[in-house]
Backbone as ProteinMPNN parsed JSONL, in Angstrom:
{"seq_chain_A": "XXXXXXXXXXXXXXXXXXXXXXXXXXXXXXXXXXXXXXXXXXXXXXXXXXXXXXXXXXXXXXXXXXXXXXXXXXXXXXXXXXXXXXXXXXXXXXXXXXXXXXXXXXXXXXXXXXXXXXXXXXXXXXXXXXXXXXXXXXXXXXXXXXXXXXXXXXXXXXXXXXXXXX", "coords_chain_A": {"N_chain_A": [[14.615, -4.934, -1.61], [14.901, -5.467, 1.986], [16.991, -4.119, 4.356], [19.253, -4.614, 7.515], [19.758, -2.096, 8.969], [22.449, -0.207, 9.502], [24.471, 1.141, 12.066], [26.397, 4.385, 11.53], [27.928, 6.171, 13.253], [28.908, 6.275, 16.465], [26.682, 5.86, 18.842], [23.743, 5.723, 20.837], [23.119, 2.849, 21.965], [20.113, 1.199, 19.942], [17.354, -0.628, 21.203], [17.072, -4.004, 20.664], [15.721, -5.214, 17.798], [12.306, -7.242, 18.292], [11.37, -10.366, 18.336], [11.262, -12.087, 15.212], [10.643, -9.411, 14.294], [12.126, -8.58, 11.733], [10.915, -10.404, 9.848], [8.553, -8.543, 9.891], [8.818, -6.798, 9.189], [9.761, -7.023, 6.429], [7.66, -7.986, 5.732], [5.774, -5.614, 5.659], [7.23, -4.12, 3.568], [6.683, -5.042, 1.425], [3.984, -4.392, 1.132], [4.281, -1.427, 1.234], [5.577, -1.708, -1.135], [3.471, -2.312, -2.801], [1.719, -0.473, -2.039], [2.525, 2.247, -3.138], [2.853, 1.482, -6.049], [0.091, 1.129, -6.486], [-0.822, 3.238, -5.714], [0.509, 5.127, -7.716], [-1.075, 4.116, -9.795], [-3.604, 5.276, -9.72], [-3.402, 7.537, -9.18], [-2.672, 8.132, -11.977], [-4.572, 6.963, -13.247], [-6.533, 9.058, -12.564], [-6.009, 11.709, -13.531], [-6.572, 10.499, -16.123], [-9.503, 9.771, -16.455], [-12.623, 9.579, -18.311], [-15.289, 10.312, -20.295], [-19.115, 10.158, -19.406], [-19.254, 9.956, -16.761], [-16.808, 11.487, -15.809], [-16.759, 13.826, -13.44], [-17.469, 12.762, -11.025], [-16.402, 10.339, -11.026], [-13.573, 11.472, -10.976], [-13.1, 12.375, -8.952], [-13.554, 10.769, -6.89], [-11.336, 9.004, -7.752], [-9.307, 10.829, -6.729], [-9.591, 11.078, -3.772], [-8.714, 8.869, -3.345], [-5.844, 7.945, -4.396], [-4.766, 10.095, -2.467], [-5.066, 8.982, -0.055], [-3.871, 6.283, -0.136], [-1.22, 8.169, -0.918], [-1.06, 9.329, 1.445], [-0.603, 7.456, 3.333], [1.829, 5.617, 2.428], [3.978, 6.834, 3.593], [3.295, 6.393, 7.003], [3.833, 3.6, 6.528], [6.271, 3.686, 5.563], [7.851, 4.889, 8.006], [6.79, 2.974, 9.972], [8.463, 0.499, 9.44], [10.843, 1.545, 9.492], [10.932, 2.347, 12.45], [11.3, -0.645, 13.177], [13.682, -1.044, 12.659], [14.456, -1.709, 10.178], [15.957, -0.743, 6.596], [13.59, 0.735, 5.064], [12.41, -0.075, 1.497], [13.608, 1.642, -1.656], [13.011, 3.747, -4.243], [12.36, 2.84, -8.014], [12.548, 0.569, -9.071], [13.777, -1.27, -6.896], [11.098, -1.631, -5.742], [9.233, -1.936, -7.679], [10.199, -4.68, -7.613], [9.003, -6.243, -5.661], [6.108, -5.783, -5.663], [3.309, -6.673, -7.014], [1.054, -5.703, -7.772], [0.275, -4.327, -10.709], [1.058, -2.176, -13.469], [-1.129, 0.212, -14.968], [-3.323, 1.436, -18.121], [-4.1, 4.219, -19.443], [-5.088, 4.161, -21.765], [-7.676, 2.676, -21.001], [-11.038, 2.463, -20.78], [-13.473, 4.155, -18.244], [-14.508, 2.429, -16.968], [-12.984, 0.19, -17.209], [-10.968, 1.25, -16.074], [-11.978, 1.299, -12.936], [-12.605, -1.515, -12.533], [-10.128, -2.591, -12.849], [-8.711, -1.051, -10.715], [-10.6, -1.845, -8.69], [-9.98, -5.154, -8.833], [-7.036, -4.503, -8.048], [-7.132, -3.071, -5.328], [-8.315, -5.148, -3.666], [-6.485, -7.641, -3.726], [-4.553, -6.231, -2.736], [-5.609, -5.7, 0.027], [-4.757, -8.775, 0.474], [-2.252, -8.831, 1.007], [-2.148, -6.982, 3.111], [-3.266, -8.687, 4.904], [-1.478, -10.908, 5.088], [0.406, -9.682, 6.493], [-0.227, -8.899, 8.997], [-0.973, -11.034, 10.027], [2.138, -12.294, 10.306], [2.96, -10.279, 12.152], [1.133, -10.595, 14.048], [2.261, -13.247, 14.899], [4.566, -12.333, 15.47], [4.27, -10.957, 17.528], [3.603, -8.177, 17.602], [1.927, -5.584, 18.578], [1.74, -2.703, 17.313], [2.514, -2.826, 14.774], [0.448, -4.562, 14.072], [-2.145, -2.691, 14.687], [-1.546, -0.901, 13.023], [-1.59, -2.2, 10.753], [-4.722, -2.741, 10.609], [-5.652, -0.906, 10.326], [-5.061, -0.011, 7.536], [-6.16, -2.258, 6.452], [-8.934, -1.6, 6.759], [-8.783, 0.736, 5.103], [-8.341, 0.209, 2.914], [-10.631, -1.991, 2.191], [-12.726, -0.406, 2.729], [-12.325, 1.508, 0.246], [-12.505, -0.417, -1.642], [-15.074, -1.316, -1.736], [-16.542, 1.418, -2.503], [-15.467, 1.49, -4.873], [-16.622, -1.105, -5.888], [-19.141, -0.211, -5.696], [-19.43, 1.694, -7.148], [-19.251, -0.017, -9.433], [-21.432, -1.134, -10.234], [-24.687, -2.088, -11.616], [-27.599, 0.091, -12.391]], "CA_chain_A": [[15.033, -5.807, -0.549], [14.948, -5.005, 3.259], [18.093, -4.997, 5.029], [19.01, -3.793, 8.864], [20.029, -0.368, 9.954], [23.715, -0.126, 10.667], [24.756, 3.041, 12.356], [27.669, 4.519, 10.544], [28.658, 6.26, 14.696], [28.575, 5.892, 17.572], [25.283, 6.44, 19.51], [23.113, 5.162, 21.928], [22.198, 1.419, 21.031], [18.64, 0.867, 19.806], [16.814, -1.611, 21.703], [17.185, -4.873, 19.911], [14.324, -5.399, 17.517], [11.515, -8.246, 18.837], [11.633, -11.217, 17.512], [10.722, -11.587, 14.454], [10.694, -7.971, 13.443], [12.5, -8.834, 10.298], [9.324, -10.36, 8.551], [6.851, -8.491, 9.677], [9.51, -5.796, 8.025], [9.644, -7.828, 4.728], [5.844, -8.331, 5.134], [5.611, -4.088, 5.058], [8.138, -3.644, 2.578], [5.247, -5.816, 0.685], [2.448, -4.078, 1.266], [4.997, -0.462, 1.106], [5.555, -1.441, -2.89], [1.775, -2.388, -3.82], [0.888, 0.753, -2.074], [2.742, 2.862, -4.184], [2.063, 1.165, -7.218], [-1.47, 1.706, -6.582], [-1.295, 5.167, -5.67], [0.834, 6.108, -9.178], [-2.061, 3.751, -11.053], [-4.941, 5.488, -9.142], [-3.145, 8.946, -9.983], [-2.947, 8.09, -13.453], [-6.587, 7.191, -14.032], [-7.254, 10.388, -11.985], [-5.548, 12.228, -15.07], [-7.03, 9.793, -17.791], [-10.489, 9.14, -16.898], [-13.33, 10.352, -19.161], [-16.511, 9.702, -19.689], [-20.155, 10.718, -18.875], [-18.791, 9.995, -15.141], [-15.738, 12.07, -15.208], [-16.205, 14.875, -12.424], [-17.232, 11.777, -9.941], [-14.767, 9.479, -11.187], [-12.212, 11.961, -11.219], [-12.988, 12.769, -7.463], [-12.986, 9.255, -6.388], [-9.92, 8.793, -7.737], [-8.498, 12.162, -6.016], [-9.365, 10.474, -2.627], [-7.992, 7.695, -3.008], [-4.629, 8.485, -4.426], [-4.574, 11.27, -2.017], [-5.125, 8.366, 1.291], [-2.06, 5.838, -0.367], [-0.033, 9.132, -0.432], [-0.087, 9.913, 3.553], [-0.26, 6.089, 3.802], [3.238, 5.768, 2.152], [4.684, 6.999, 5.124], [3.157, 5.581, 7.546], [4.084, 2.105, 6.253], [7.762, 3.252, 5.837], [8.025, 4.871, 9.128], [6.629, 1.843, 10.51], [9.793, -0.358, 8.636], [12.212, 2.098, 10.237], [10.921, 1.205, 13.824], [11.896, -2.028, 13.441], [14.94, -1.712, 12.791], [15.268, -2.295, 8.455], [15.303, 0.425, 6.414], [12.557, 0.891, 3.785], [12.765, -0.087, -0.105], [12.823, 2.848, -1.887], [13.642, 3.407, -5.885], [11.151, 2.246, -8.426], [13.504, -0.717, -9.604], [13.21, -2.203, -6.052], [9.42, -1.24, -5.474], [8.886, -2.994, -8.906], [10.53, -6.192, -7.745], [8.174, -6.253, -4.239], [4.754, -5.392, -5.863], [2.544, -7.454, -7.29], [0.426, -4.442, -9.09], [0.656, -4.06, -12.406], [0.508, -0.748, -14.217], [-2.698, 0.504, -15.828], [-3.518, 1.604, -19.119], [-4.422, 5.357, -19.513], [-6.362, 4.4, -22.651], [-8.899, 2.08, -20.832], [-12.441, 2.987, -20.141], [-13.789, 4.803, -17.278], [-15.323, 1.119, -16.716], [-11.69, -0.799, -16.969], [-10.293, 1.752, -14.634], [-12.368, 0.941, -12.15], [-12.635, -2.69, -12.342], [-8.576, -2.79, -12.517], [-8.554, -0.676, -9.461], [-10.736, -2.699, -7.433], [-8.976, -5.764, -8.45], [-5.974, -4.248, -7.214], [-7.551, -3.151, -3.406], [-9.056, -6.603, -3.489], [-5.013, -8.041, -3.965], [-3.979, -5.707, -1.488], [-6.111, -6.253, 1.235], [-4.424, -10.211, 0.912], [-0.863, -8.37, 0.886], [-1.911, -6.629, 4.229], [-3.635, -9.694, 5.992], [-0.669, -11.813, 5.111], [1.666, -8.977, 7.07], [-1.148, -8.703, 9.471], [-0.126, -12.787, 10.445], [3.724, -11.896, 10.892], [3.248, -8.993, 12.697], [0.155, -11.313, 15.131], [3.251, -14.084, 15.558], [5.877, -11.273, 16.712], [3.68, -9.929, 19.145], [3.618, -6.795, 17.515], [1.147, -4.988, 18.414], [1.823, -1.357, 17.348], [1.693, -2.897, 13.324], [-0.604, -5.2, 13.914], [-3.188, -1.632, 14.767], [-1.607, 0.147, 11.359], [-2.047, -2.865, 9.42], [-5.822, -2.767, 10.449], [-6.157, 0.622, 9.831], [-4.843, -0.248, 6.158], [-6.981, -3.147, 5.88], [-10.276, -0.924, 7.035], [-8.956, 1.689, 4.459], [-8.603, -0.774, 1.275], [-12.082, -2.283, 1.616], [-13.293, 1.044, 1.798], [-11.928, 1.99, -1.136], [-13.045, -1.604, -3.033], [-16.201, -0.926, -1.609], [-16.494, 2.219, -3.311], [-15.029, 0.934, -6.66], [-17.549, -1.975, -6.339], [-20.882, 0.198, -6.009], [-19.448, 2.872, -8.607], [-19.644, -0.393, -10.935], [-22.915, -2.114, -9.778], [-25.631, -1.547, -12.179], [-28.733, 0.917, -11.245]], "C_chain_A": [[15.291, -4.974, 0.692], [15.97, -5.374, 3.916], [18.029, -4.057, 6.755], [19.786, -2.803, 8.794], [21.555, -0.896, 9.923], [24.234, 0.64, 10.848], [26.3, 3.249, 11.856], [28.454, 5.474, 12.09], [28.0, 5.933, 14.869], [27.331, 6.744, 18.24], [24.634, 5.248, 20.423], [22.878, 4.008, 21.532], [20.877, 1.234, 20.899], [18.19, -0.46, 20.29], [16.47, -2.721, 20.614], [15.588, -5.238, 19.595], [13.09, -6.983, 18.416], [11.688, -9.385, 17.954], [10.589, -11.562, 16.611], [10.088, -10.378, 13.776], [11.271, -7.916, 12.227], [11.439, -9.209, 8.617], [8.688, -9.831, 8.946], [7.593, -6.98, 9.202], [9.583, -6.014, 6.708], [8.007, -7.581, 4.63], [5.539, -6.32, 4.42], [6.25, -3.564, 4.219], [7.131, -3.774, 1.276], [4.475, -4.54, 0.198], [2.926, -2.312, 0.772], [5.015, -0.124, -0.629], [4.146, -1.321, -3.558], [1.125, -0.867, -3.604], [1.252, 1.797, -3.186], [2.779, 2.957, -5.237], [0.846, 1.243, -7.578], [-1.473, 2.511, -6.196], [-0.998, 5.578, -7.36], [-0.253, 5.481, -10.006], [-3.159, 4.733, -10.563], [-4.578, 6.758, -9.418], [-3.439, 8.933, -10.942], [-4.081, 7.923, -13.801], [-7.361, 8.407, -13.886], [-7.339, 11.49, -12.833], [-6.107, 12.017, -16.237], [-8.206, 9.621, -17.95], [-10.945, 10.19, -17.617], [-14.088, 9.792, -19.382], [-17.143, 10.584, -19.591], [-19.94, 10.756, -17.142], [-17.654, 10.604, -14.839], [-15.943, 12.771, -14.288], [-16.478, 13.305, -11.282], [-16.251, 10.869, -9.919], [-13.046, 10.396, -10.793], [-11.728, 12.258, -9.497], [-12.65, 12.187, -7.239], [-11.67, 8.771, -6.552], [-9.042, 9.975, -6.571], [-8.335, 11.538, -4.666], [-8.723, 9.685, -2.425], [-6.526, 7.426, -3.043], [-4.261, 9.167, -2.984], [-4.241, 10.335, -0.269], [-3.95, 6.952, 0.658], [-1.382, 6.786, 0.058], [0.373, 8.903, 0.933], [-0.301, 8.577, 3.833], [1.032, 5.389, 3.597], [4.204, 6.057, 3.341], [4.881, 6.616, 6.491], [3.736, 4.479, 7.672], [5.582, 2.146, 6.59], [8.216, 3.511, 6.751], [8.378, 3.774, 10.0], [8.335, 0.948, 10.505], [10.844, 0.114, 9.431], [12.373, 1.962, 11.604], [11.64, 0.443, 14.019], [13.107, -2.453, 13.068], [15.95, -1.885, 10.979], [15.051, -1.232, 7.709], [14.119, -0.14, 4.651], [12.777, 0.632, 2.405], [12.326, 1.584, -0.79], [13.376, 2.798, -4.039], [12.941, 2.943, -6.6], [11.674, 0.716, -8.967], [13.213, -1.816, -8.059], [11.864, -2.08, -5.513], [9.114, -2.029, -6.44], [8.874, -4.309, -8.643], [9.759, -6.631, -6.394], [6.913, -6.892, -4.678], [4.196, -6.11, -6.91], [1.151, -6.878, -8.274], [0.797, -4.098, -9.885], [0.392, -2.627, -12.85], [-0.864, -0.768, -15.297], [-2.441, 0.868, -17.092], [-4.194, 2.937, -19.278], [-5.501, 5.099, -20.869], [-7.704, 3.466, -22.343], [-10.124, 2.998, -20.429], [-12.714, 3.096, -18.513], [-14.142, 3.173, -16.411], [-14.139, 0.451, -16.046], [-10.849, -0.534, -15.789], [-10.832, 1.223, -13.439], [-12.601, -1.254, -11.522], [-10.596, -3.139, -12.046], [-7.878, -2.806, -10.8], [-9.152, -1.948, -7.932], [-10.304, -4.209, -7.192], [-7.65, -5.516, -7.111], [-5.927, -4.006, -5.227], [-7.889, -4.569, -3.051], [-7.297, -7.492, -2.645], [-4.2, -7.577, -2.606], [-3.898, -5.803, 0.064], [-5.394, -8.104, 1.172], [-3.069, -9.731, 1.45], [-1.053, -7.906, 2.611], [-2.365, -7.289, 5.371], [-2.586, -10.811, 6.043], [0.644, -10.504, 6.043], [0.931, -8.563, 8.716], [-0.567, -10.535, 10.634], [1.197, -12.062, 11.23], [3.564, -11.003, 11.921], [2.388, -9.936, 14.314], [1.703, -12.454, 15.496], [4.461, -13.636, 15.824], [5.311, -10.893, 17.473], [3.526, -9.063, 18.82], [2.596, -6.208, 17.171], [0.717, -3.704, 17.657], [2.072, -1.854, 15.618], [0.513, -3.825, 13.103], [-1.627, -3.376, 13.754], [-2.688, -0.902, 13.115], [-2.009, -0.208, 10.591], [-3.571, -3.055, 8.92], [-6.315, -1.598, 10.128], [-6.084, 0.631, 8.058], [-5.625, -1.166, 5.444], [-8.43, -2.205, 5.301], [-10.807, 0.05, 5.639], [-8.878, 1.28, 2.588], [-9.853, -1.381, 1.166], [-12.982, -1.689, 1.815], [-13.419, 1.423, 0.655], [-12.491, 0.646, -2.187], [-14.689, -1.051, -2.979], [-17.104, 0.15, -2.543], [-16.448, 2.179, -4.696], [-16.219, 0.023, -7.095], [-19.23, -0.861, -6.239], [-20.659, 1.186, -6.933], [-19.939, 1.795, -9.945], [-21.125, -1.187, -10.991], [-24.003, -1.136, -10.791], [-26.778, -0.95, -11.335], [-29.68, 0.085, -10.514]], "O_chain_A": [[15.837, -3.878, 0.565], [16.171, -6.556, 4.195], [17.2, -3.223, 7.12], [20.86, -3.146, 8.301], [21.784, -2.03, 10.344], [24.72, 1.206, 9.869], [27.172, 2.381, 11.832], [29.684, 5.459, 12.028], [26.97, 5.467, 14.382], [27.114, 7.952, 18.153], [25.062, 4.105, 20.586], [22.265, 4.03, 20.465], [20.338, 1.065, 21.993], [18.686, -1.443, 19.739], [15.666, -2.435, 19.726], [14.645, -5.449, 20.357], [13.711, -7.602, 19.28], [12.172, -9.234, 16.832], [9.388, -11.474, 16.863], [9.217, -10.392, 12.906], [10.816, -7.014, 11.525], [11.27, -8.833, 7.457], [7.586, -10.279, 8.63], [6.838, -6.067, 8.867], [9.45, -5.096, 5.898], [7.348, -7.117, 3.699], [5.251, -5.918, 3.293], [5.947, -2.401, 3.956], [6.873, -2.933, 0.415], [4.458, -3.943, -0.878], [2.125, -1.764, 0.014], [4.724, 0.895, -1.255], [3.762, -0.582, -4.465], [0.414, -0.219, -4.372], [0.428, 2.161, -4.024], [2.769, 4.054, -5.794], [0.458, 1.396, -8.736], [-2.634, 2.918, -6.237], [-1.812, 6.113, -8.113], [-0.543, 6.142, -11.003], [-3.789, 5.004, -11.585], [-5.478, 7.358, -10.005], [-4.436, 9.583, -11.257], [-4.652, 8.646, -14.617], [-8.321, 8.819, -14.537], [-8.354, 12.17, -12.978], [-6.23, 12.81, -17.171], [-8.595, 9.345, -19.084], [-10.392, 11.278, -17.775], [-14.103, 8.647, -18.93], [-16.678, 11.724, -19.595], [-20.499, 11.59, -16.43], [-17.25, 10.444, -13.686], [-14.936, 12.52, -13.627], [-15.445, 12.858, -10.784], [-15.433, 10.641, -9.028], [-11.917, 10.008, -10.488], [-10.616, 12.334, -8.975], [-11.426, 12.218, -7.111], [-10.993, 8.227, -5.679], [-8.226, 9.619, -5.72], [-7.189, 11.38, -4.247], [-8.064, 9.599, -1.389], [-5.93, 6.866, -2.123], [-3.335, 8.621, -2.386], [-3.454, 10.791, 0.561], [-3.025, 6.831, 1.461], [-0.85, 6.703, 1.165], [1.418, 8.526, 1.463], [-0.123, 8.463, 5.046], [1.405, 4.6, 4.465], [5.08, 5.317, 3.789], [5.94, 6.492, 7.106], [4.208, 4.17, 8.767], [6.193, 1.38, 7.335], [9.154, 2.766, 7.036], [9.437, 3.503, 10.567], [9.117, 0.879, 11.453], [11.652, -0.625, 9.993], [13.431, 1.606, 12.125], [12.571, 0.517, 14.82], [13.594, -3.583, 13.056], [17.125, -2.045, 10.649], [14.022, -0.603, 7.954], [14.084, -0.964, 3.737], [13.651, 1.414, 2.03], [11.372, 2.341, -0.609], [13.924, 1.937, -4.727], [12.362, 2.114, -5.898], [10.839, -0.157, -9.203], [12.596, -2.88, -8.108], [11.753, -2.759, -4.492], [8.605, -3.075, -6.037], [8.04, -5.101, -9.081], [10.146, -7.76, -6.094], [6.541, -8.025, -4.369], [4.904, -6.066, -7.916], [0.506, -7.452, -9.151], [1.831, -3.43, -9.885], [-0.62, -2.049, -12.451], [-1.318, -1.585, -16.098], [-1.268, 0.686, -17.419], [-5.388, 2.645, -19.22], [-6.551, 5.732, -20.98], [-8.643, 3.42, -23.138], [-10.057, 4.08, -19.845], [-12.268, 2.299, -17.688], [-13.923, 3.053, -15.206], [-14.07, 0.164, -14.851], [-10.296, -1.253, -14.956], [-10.006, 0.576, -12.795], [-12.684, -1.848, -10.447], [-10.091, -3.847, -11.175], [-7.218, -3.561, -10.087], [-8.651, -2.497, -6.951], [-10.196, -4.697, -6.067], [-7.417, -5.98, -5.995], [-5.215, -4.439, -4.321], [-7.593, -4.966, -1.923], [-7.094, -7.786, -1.467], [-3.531, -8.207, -1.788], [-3.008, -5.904, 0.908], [-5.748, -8.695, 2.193], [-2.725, -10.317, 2.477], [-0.242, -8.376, 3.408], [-2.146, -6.913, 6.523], [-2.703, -11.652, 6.934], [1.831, -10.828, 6.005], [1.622, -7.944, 9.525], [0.056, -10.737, 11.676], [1.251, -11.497, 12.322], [4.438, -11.193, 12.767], [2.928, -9.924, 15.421], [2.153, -12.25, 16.623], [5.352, -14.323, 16.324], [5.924, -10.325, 18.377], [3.095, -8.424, 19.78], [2.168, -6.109, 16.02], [-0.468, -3.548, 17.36], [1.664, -0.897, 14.96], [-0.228, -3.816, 12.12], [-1.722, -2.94, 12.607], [-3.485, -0.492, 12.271], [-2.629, 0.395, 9.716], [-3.942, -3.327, 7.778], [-7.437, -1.422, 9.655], [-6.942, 1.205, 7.387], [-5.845, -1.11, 4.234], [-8.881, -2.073, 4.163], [-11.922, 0.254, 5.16], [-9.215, 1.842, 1.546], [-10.322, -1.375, 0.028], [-14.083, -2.004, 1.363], [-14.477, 1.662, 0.072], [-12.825, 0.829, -3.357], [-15.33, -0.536, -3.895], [-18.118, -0.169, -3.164], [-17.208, 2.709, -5.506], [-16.782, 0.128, -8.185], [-20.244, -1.111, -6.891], [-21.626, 1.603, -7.571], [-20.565, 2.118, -10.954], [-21.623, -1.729, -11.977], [-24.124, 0.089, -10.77], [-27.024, -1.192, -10.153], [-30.471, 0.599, -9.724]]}, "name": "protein", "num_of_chains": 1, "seq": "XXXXXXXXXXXXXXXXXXXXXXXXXXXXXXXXXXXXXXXXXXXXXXXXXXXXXXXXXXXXXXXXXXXXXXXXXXXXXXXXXXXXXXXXXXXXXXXXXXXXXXXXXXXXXXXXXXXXXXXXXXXXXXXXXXXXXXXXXXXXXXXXXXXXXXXXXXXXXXXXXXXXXX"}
């Protein structure tokens, strides 16, 4: 759960958030848990796959994990902008996210179909925060959230022609 900032001194006052900066802080808190739930699943397969496709699979995964990571920050940065601070803890990340944990003993196959579920899911998570952010005016997540969109149906993209027959 996302709550606001309250300075424990005294200091300069922070320019009162915009209106509606609250959801389009809830909306990234959102999009904040799925990411990190799909980074630790997209680690874990990175670890588990196997297979006649492991060194490519194993890459693919590496990237992708590796662009959640420095996207993690981003997102919560963002959150702190506006004013709320960030969910953090896997107990409230759990209760956000909407990604399910994987299965280390599925096939090289399952992984991948799981995964691109999950970008699929995501990309709705960041066009529904994508809204909020377009009816605050806020421009400066509106541009991150498209950068996040751009960089999840990349990544399905990817997932979907790794599984497309020859």
């Amino acid at each position: 759960m996302l709550t606001q900032e309250t300075p424990k001194t005294s200091s300069p006052a922070a320019p009162a958030p915009a209106a509606g900066a609250n959801q389009v802080a809830l909306a990234l808190g959102k999009l904040l848990a799925d990411t990190h739930a799909l980074y630790l699943k997209t680690h874990g397969y990175h670890w588990n796959v196997r297979g006649p496709q492991f060194p490519a699979l194993h890459h693919l995964f590496e990237e992708q994990y590796k662009s959640l990571w420095a996207s993690l920050d981003e997102i919560a940065e963002r959150i702190r902008a506006l004013g709320a601070l960030a969910p953090q803890g896997y107990a409230s990340m759990a209760n956000l996210t909407g990604v399910k944990d994987g299965d280390p003993h599925w096939s090289a196959q399952e992984m991948l179909r799981d995964l691109l579920t999950d970008h699929e899911q995501v990309c709705g998570t960041v066009k529904a925060a994508i809204q909020a952010a377009e009816a605050a005016g806020d421009a400066a997540t509106v541009d991150l959230l498209n950068d996040r969109l751009a960089a999840h149906e990349k990544h399905a993209w990817m997932l979907r022609a790794t599984l497309a027959p020859n």
